[in-house]
Legacy VTK file of the C-alpha trace (Angstrom):
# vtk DataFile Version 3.0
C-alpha trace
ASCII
DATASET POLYDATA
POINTS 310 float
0.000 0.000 0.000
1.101 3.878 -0.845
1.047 6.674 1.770
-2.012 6.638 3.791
-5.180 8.559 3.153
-7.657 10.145 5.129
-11.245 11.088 4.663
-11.669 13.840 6.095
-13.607 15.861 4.148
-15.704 14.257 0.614
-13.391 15.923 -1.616
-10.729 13.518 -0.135
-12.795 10.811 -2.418
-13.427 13.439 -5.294
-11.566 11.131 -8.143
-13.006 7.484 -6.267
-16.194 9.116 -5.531
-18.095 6.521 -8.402
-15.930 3.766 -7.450
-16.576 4.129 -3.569
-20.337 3.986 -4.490
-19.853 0.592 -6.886
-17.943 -0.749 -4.220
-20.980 -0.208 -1.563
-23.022 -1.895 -4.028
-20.828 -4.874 -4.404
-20.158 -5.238 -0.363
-24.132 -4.577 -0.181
-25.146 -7.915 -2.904
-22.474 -9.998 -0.803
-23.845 -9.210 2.741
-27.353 -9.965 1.170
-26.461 -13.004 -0.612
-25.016 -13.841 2.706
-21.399 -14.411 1.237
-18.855 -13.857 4.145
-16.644 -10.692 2.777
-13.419 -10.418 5.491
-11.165 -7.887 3.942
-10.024 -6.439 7.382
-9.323 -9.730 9.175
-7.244 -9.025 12.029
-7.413 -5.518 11.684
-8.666 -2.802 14.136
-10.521 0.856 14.307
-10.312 3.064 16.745
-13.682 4.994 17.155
-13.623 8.058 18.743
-16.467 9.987 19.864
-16.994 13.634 21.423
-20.538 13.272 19.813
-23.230 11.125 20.588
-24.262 8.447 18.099
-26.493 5.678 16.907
-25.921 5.087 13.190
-22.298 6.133 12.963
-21.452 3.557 15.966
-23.317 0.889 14.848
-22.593 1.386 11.130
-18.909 1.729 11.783
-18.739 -1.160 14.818
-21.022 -3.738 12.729
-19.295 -3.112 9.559
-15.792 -3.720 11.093
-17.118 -7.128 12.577
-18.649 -8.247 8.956
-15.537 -7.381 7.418
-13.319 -9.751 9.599
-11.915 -6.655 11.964
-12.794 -5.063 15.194
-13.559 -1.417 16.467
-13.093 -0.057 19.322
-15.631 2.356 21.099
-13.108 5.389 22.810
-15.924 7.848 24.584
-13.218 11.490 25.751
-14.266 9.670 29.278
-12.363 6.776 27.957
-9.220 8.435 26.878
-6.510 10.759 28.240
-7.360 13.401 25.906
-10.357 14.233 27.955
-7.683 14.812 30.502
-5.570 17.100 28.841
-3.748 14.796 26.626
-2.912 16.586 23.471
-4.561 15.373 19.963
-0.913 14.908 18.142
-0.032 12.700 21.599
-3.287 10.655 21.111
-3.107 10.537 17.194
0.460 9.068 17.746
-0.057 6.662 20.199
-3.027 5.283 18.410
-1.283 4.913 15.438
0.939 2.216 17.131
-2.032 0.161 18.298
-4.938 0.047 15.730
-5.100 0.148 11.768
-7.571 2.901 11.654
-9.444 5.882 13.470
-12.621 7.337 13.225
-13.119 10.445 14.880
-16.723 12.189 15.206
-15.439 15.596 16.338
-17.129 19.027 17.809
-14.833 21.001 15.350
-12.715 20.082 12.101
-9.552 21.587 13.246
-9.592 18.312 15.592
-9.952 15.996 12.965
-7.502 17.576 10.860
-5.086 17.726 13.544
-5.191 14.435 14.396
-5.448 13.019 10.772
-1.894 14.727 9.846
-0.442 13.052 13.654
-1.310 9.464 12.762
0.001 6.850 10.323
-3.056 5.363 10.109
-6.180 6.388 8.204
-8.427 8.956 9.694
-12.319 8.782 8.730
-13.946 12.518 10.065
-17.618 10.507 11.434
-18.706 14.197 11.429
-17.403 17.677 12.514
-19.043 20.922 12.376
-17.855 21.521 8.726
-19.082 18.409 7.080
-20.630 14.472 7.061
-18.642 12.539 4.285
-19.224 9.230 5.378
-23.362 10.404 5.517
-23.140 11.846 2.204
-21.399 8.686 0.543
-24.441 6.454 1.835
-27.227 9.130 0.649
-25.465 9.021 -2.341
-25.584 5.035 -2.756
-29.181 5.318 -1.922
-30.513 7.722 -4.694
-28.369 5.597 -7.039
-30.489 2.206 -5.649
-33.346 4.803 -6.085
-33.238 6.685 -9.109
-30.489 4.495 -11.503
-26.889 5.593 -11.943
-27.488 8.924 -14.043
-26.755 11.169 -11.115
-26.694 14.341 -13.983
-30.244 13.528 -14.891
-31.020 14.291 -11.449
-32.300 17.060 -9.462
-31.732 17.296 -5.254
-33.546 19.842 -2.818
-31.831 20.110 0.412
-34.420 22.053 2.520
-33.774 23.628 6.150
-29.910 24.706 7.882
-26.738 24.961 5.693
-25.284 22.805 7.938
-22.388 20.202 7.895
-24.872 17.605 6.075
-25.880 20.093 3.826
-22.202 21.223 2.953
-21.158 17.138 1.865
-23.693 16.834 -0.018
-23.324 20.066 -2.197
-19.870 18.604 -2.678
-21.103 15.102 -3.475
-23.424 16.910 -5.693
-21.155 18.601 -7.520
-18.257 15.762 -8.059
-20.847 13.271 -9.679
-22.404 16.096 -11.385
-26.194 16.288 -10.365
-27.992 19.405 -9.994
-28.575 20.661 -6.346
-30.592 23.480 -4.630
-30.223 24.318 -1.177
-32.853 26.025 0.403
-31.864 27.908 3.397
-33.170 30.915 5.704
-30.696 34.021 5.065
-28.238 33.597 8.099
-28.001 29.844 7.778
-26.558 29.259 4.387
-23.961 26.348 3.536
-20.434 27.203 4.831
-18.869 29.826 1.840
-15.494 28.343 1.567
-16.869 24.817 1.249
-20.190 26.186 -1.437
-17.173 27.841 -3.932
-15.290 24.401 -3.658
-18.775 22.883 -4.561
-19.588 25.416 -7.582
-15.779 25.001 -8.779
-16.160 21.339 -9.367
-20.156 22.071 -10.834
-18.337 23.980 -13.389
-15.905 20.696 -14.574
-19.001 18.392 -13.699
-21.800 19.809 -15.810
-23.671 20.537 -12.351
-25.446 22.981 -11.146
-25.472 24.407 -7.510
-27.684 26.866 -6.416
-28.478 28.590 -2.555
-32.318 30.233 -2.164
-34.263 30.864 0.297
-37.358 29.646 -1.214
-38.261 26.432 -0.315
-41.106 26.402 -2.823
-38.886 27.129 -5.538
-36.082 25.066 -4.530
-38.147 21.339 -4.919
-39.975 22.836 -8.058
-39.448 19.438 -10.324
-37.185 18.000 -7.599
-36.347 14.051 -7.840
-34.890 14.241 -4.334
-36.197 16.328 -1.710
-33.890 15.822 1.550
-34.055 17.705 4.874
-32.041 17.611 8.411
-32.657 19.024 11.949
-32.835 22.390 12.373
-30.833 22.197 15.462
-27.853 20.501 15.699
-26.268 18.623 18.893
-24.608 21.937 20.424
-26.932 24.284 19.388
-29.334 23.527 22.031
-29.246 27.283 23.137
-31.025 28.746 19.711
-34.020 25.700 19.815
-36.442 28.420 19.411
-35.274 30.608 17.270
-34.269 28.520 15.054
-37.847 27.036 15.502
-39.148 30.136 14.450
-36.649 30.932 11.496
-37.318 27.493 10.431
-40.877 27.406 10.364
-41.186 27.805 6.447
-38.921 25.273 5.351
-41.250 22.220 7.397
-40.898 19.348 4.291
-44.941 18.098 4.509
-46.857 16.834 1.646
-47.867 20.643 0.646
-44.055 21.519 0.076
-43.782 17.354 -1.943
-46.799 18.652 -3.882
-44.661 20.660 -5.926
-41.192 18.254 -6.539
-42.057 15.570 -9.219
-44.685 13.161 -8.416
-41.736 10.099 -8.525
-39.672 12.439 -5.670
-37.912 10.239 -3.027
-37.420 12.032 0.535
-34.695 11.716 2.173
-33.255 12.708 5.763
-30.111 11.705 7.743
-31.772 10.967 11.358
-32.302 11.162 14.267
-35.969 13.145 12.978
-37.578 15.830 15.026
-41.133 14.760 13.920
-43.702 17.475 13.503
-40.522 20.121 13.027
-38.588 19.745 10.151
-40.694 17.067 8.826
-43.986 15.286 9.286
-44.757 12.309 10.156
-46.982 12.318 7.078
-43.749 12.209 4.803
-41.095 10.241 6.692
-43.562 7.618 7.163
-44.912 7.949 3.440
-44.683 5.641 0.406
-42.068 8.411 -1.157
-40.006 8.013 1.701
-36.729 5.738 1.467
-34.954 7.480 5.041
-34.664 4.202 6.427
-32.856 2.285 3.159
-31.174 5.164 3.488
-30.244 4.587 7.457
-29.730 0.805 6.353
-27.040 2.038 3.341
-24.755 3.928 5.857
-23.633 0.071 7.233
-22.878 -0.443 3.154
-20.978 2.695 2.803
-19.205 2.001 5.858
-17.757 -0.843 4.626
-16.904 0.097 1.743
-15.243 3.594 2.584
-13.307 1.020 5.726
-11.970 -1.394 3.094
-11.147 1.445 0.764
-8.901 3.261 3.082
-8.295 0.564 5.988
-7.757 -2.760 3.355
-7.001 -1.166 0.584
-9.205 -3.031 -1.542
LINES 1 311
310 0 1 2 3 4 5 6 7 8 9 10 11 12 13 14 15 16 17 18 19 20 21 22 23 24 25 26 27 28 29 30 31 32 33 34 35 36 37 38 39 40 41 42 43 44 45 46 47 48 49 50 51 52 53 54 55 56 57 58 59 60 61 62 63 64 65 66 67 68 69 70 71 72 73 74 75 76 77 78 79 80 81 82 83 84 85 86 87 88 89 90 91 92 93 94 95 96 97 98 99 100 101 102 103 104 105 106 107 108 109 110 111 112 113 114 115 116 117 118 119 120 121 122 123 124 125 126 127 128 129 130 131 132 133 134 135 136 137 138 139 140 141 142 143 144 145 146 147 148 149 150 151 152 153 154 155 156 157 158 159 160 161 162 163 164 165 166 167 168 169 170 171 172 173 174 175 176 177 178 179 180 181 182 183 184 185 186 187 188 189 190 191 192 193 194 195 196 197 198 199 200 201 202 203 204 205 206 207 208 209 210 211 212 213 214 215 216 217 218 219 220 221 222 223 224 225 226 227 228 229 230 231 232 233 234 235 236 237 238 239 240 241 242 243 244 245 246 247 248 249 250 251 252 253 254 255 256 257 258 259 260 261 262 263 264 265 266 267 268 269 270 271 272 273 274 275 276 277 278 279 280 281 282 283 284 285 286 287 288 289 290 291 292 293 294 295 296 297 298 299 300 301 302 303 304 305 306 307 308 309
Protein backbone atom coordinates (compact mmCIF):
# COMPACT_ATOMS: atom_id res chain seq x y z
CA UNK A 1 0.00 0.00 0.00
CA UNK A 2 1.10 3.88 -0.85
CA UNK A 3 1.05 6.67 1.77
CA UNK A 4 -2.01 6.64 3.79
CA UNK A 5 -5.18 8.56 3.15
CA UNK A 6 -7.66 10.15 5.13
CA UNK A 7 -11.24 11.09 4.66
CA UNK A 8 -11.67 13.84 6.10
CA UNK A 9 -13.61 15.86 4.15
CA UNK A 10 -15.70 14.26 0.61
CA UNK A 11 -13.39 15.92 -1.62
CA UNK A 12 -10.73 13.52 -0.13
CA UNK A 13 -12.80 10.81 -2.42
CA UNK A 14 -13.43 13.44 -5.29
CA UNK A 15 -11.57 11.13 -8.14
CA UNK A 16 -13.01 7.48 -6.27
CA UNK A 17 -16.19 9.12 -5.53
CA UNK A 18 -18.09 6.52 -8.40
CA UNK A 19 -15.93 3.77 -7.45
CA UNK A 20 -16.58 4.13 -3.57
CA UNK A 21 -20.34 3.99 -4.49
CA UNK A 22 -19.85 0.59 -6.89
CA UNK A 23 -17.94 -0.75 -4.22
CA UNK A 24 -20.98 -0.21 -1.56
CA UNK A 25 -23.02 -1.90 -4.03
CA UNK A 26 -20.83 -4.87 -4.40
CA UNK A 27 -20.16 -5.24 -0.36
CA UNK A 28 -24.13 -4.58 -0.18
CA UNK A 29 -25.15 -7.91 -2.90
CA UNK A 30 -22.47 -10.00 -0.80
CA UNK A 31 -23.85 -9.21 2.74
CA UNK A 32 -27.35 -9.97 1.17
CA UNK A 33 -26.46 -13.00 -0.61
CA UNK A 34 -25.02 -13.84 2.71
CA UNK A 35 -21.40 -14.41 1.24
CA UNK A 36 -18.85 -13.86 4.14
CA UNK A 37 -16.64 -10.69 2.78
CA UNK A 38 -13.42 -10.42 5.49
CA UNK A 39 -11.16 -7.89 3.94
CA UNK A 40 -10.02 -6.44 7.38
CA UNK A 41 -9.32 -9.73 9.17
CA UNK A 42 -7.24 -9.03 12.03
CA UNK A 43 -7.41 -5.52 11.68
CA UNK A 44 -8.67 -2.80 14.14
CA UNK A 45 -10.52 0.86 14.31
CA UNK A 46 -10.31 3.06 16.74
CA UNK A 47 -13.68 4.99 17.15
CA UNK A 48 -13.62 8.06 18.74
CA UNK A 49 -16.47 9.99 19.86
CA UNK A 50 -16.99 13.63 21.42
CA UNK A 51 -20.54 13.27 19.81
CA UNK A 52 -23.23 11.12 20.59
CA UNK A 53 -24.26 8.45 18.10
CA UNK A 54 -26.49 5.68 16.91
CA UNK A 55 -25.92 5.09 13.19
CA UNK A 56 -22.30 6.13 12.96
CA UNK A 57 -21.45 3.56 15.97
CA UNK A 58 -23.32 0.89 14.85
CA UNK A 59 -22.59 1.39 11.13
CA UNK A 60 -18.91 1.73 11.78
CA UNK A 61 -18.74 -1.16 14.82
CA UNK A 62 -21.02 -3.74 12.73
CA UNK A 63 -19.29 -3.11 9.56
CA UNK A 64 -15.79 -3.72 11.09
CA UNK A 65 -17.12 -7.13 12.58
CA UNK A 66 -18.65 -8.25 8.96
CA UNK A 67 -15.54 -7.38 7.42
CA UNK A 68 -13.32 -9.75 9.60
CA UNK A 69 -11.92 -6.66 11.96
CA UNK A 70 -12.79 -5.06 15.19
CA UNK A 71 -13.56 -1.42 16.47
CA UNK A 72 -13.09 -0.06 19.32
CA UNK A 73 -15.63 2.36 21.10
CA UNK A 74 -13.11 5.39 22.81
CA UNK A 75 -15.92 7.85 24.58
CA UNK A 76 -13.22 11.49 25.75
CA UNK A 77 -14.27 9.67 29.28
CA UNK A 78 -12.36 6.78 27.96
CA UNK A 79 -9.22 8.44 26.88
CA UNK A 80 -6.51 10.76 28.24
CA UNK A 81 -7.36 13.40 25.91
CA UNK A 82 -10.36 14.23 27.95
CA UNK A 83 -7.68 14.81 30.50
CA UNK A 84 -5.57 17.10 28.84
CA UNK A 85 -3.75 14.80 26.63
CA UNK A 86 -2.91 16.59 23.47
CA UNK A 87 -4.56 15.37 19.96
CA UNK A 88 -0.91 14.91 18.14
CA UNK A 89 -0.03 12.70 21.60
CA UNK A 90 -3.29 10.66 21.11
CA UNK A 91 -3.11 10.54 17.19
CA UNK A 92 0.46 9.07 17.75
CA UNK A 93 -0.06 6.66 20.20
CA UNK A 94 -3.03 5.28 18.41
CA UNK A 95 -1.28 4.91 15.44
CA UNK A 96 0.94 2.22 17.13
CA UNK A 97 -2.03 0.16 18.30
CA UNK A 98 -4.94 0.05 15.73
CA UNK A 99 -5.10 0.15 11.77
CA UNK A 100 -7.57 2.90 11.65
CA UNK A 101 -9.44 5.88 13.47
CA UNK A 102 -12.62 7.34 13.22
CA UNK A 103 -13.12 10.45 14.88
CA UNK A 104 -16.72 12.19 15.21
CA UNK A 105 -15.44 15.60 16.34
CA UNK A 106 -17.13 19.03 17.81
CA UNK A 107 -14.83 21.00 15.35
CA UNK A 108 -12.71 20.08 12.10
CA UNK A 109 -9.55 21.59 13.25
CA UNK A 110 -9.59 18.31 15.59
CA UNK A 111 -9.95 16.00 12.97
CA UNK A 112 -7.50 17.58 10.86
CA UNK A 113 -5.09 17.73 13.54
CA UNK A 114 -5.19 14.43 14.40
CA UNK A 115 -5.45 13.02 10.77
CA UNK A 116 -1.89 14.73 9.85
CA UNK A 117 -0.44 13.05 13.65
CA UNK A 118 -1.31 9.46 12.76
CA UNK A 119 0.00 6.85 10.32
CA UNK A 120 -3.06 5.36 10.11
CA UNK A 121 -6.18 6.39 8.20
CA UNK A 122 -8.43 8.96 9.69
CA UNK A 123 -12.32 8.78 8.73
CA UNK A 124 -13.95 12.52 10.06
CA UNK A 125 -17.62 10.51 11.43
CA UNK A 126 -18.71 14.20 11.43
CA UNK A 127 -17.40 17.68 12.51
CA UNK A 128 -19.04 20.92 12.38
CA UNK A 129 -17.85 21.52 8.73
CA UNK A 130 -19.08 18.41 7.08
CA UNK A 131 -20.63 14.47 7.06
CA UNK A 132 -18.64 12.54 4.28
CA UNK A 133 -19.22 9.23 5.38
CA UNK A 134 -23.36 10.40 5.52
CA UNK A 135 -23.14 11.85 2.20
CA UNK A 136 -21.40 8.69 0.54
CA UNK A 137 -24.44 6.45 1.83
CA UNK A 138 -27.23 9.13 0.65
CA UNK A 139 -25.46 9.02 -2.34
CA UNK A 140 -25.58 5.04 -2.76
CA UNK A 141 -29.18 5.32 -1.92
CA UNK A 142 -30.51 7.72 -4.69
CA UNK A 143 -28.37 5.60 -7.04
CA UNK A 144 -30.49 2.21 -5.65
CA UNK A 145 -33.35 4.80 -6.08
CA UNK A 146 -33.24 6.69 -9.11
CA UNK A 147 -30.49 4.49 -11.50
CA UNK A 148 -26.89 5.59 -11.94
CA UNK A 149 -27.49 8.92 -14.04
CA UNK A 150 -26.75 11.17 -11.12
CA UNK A 151 -26.69 14.34 -13.98
CA UNK A 152 -30.24 13.53 -14.89
CA UNK A 153 -31.02 14.29 -11.45
CA UNK A 154 -32.30 17.06 -9.46
CA UNK A 155 -31.73 17.30 -5.25
CA UNK A 156 -33.55 19.84 -2.82
CA UNK A 157 -31.83 20.11 0.41
CA UNK A 158 -34.42 22.05 2.52
CA UNK A 159 -33.77 23.63 6.15
CA UNK A 160 -29.91 24.71 7.88
CA UNK A 161 -26.74 24.96 5.69
CA UNK A 162 -25.28 22.80 7.94
CA UNK A 163 -22.39 20.20 7.90
CA UNK A 164 -24.87 17.61 6.08
CA UNK A 165 -25.88 20.09 3.83
CA UNK A 166 -22.20 21.22 2.95
CA UNK A 167 -21.16 17.14 1.86
CA UNK A 168 -23.69 16.83 -0.02
CA UNK A 169 -23.32 20.07 -2.20
CA UNK A 170 -19.87 18.60 -2.68
CA UNK A 171 -21.10 15.10 -3.47
CA UNK A 172 -23.42 16.91 -5.69
CA UNK A 173 -21.15 18.60 -7.52
CA UNK A 174 -18.26 15.76 -8.06
CA UNK A 175 -20.85 13.27 -9.68
CA UNK A 176 -22.40 16.10 -11.39
CA UNK A 177 -26.19 16.29 -10.36
CA UNK A 178 -27.99 19.40 -9.99
CA UNK A 179 -28.57 20.66 -6.35
CA UNK A 180 -30.59 23.48 -4.63
CA UNK A 181 -30.22 24.32 -1.18
CA UNK A 182 -32.85 26.03 0.40
CA UNK A 183 -31.86 27.91 3.40
CA UNK A 184 -33.17 30.91 5.70
CA UNK A 185 -30.70 34.02 5.07
CA UNK A 186 -28.24 33.60 8.10
CA UNK A 187 -28.00 29.84 7.78
CA UNK A 188 -26.56 29.26 4.39
CA UNK A 189 -23.96 26.35 3.54
CA UNK A 190 -20.43 27.20 4.83
CA UNK A 191 -18.87 29.83 1.84
CA UNK A 192 -15.49 28.34 1.57
CA UNK A 193 -16.87 24.82 1.25
CA UNK A 194 -20.19 26.19 -1.44
CA UNK A 195 -17.17 27.84 -3.93
CA UNK A 196 -15.29 24.40 -3.66
CA UNK A 197 -18.78 22.88 -4.56
CA UNK A 198 -19.59 25.42 -7.58
CA UNK A 199 -15.78 25.00 -8.78
CA UNK A 200 -16.16 21.34 -9.37
CA UNK A 201 -20.16 22.07 -10.83
CA UNK A 202 -18.34 23.98 -13.39
CA UNK A 203 -15.90 20.70 -14.57
CA UNK A 204 -19.00 18.39 -13.70
CA UNK A 205 -21.80 19.81 -15.81
CA UNK A 206 -23.67 20.54 -12.35
CA UNK A 207 -25.45 22.98 -11.15
CA UNK A 208 -25.47 24.41 -7.51
CA UNK A 209 -27.68 26.87 -6.42
CA UNK A 210 -28.48 28.59 -2.55
CA UNK A 211 -32.32 30.23 -2.16
CA UNK A 212 -34.26 30.86 0.30
CA UNK A 213 -37.36 29.65 -1.21
CA UNK A 214 -38.26 26.43 -0.32
CA UNK A 215 -41.11 26.40 -2.82
CA UNK A 216 -38.89 27.13 -5.54
CA UNK A 217 -36.08 25.07 -4.53
CA UNK A 218 -38.15 21.34 -4.92
CA UNK A 219 -39.97 22.84 -8.06
CA UNK A 220 -39.45 19.44 -10.32
CA UNK A 221 -37.18 18.00 -7.60
CA UNK A 222 -36.35 14.05 -7.84
CA UNK A 223 -34.89 14.24 -4.33
CA UNK A 224 -36.20 16.33 -1.71
CA UNK A 225 -33.89 15.82 1.55
CA UNK A 226 -34.05 17.71 4.87
CA UNK A 227 -32.04 17.61 8.41
CA UNK A 228 -32.66 19.02 11.95
CA UNK A 229 -32.83 22.39 12.37
CA UNK A 230 -30.83 22.20 15.46
CA UNK A 231 -27.85 20.50 15.70
CA UNK A 232 -26.27 18.62 18.89
CA UNK A 233 -24.61 21.94 20.42
CA UNK A 234 -26.93 24.28 19.39
CA UNK A 235 -29.33 23.53 22.03
CA UNK A 236 -29.25 27.28 23.14
CA UNK A 237 -31.02 28.75 19.71
CA UNK A 238 -34.02 25.70 19.82
CA UNK A 239 -36.44 28.42 19.41
CA UNK A 240 -35.27 30.61 17.27
CA UNK A 241 -34.27 28.52 15.05
CA UNK A 242 -37.85 27.04 15.50
CA UNK A 243 -39.15 30.14 14.45
CA UNK A 244 -36.65 30.93 11.50
CA UNK A 245 -37.32 27.49 10.43
CA UNK A 246 -40.88 27.41 10.36
CA UNK A 247 -41.19 27.81 6.45
CA UNK A 248 -38.92 25.27 5.35
CA UNK A 249 -41.25 22.22 7.40
CA UNK A 250 -40.90 19.35 4.29
CA UNK A 251 -44.94 18.10 4.51
CA UNK A 252 -46.86 16.83 1.65
CA UNK A 253 -47.87 20.64 0.65
CA UNK A 254 -44.06 21.52 0.08
CA UNK A 255 -43.78 17.35 -1.94
CA UNK A 256 -46.80 18.65 -3.88
CA UNK A 257 -44.66 20.66 -5.93
CA UNK A 258 -41.19 18.25 -6.54
CA UNK A 259 -42.06 15.57 -9.22
CA UNK A 260 -44.68 13.16 -8.42
CA UNK A 261 -41.74 10.10 -8.52
CA UNK A 262 -39.67 12.44 -5.67
CA UNK A 263 -37.91 10.24 -3.03
CA UNK A 264 -37.42 12.03 0.53
CA UNK A 265 -34.70 11.72 2.17
CA UNK A 266 -33.25 12.71 5.76
CA UNK A 267 -30.11 11.70 7.74
CA UNK A 268 -31.77 10.97 11.36
CA UNK A 269 -32.30 11.16 14.27
CA UNK A 270 -35.97 13.15 12.98
CA UNK A 271 -37.58 15.83 15.03
CA UNK A 272 -41.13 14.76 13.92
CA UNK A 273 -43.70 17.47 13.50
CA UNK A 274 -40.52 20.12 13.03
CA UNK A 275 -38.59 19.74 10.15
CA UNK A 276 -40.69 17.07 8.83
CA UNK A 277 -43.99 15.29 9.29
CA UNK A 278 -44.76 12.31 10.16
CA UNK A 279 -46.98 12.32 7.08
CA UNK A 280 -43.75 12.21 4.80
CA UNK A 281 -41.10 10.24 6.69
CA UNK A 282 -43.56 7.62 7.16
CA UNK A 283 -44.91 7.95 3.44
CA UNK A 284 -44.68 5.64 0.41
CA UNK A 285 -42.07 8.41 -1.16
CA UNK A 286 -40.01 8.01 1.70
CA UNK A 287 -36.73 5.74 1.47
CA UNK A 288 -34.95 7.48 5.04
CA UNK A 289 -34.66 4.20 6.43
CA UNK A 290 -32.86 2.28 3.16
CA UNK A 291 -31.17 5.16 3.49
CA UNK A 292 -30.24 4.59 7.46
CA UNK A 293 -29.73 0.81 6.35
CA UNK A 294 -27.04 2.04 3.34
CA UNK A 295 -24.76 3.93 5.86
CA UNK A 296 -23.63 0.07 7.23
CA UNK A 297 -22.88 -0.44 3.15
CA UNK A 298 -20.98 2.70 2.80
CA UNK A 299 -19.20 2.00 5.86
CA UNK A 300 -17.76 -0.84 4.63
CA UNK A 301 -16.90 0.10 1.74
CA UNK A 302 -15.24 3.59 2.58
CA UNK A 303 -13.31 1.02 5.73
CA UNK A 304 -11.97 -1.39 3.09
CA UNK A 305 -11.15 1.45 0.76
CA UNK A 306 -8.90 3.26 3.08
CA UNK A 307 -8.29 0.56 5.99
CA UNK A 308 -7.76 -2.76 3.35
CA UNK A 309 -7.00 -1.17 0.58
CA UNK A 310 -9.20 -3.03 -1.54
Amino acid sequence: MGAKRDLVSILDVKDDLVGLLELAARIKNRTKAGEPYEPLRGKSLAMLFEKASTRTRVSFEVGMTQLGGHALFLSPNDLQIGRGETISDTAKVLSRYVDGIMYRAFKRENVQELARNATVPVINGLDDKEHPCQVIADLFTILEHKGGAFKQLKLAYVGDGNNVCNSLLLGAAIVGMAMTAACPSGYEPDAELLGAARAIAKESGSTIRVVDDPVGAVQRADVVYTDVWVSMGQEKEQEKREKVFRLYQVNSALLDHAKKDAVVMHCLPAHRGLEITDEVIDGPQSIVFDQAENRLHAQKAILSRFLGGV
